[in-house]
Legacy VTK file of the C-alpha trace (Angstrom):
# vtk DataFile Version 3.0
C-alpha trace
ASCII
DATASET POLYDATA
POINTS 43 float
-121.953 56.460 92.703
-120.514 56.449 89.153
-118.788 52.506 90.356
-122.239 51.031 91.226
-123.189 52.588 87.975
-120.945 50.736 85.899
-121.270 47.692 87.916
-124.935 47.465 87.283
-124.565 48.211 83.633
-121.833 45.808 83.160
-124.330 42.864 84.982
-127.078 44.309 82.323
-124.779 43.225 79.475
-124.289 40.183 80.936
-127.233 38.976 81.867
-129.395 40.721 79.328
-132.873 38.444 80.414
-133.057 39.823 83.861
-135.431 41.424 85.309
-136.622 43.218 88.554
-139.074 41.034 90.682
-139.835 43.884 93.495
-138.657 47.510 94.494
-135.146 47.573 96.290
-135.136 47.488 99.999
-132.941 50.469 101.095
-130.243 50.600 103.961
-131.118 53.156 106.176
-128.429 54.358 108.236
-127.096 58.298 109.520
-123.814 57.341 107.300
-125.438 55.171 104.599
-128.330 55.316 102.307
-128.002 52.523 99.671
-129.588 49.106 97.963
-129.564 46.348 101.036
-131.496 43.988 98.586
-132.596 43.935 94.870
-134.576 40.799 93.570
-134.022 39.745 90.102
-135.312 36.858 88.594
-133.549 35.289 84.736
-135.340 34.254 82.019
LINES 1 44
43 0 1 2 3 4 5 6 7 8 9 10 11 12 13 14 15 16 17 18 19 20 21 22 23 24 25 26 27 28 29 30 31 32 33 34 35 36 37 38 39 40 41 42
């Protein structure tokens, strides 16, 4: 969890004018239980 962490924060300081356009659709799965798609749009 701490990698996704860092990844996201590292795309933040990138790409400092995103922003989120809708909630995250989740993967549901008995093993898995993470993002399957996060919208962003740049300004």
């Amino acid at each position: 969890m701490l990698e996704i962490d860092l990844i996201f924060n590292a795309v933040a300081d990138a790409m400092p004018g995103l922003e989120l356009v809708e909630d995250p659709r989740r993967l549901r799965s008995a093993w898995i239980n993470g993002v399957k798609e996060l919208r962003v749009r740049s300004q």
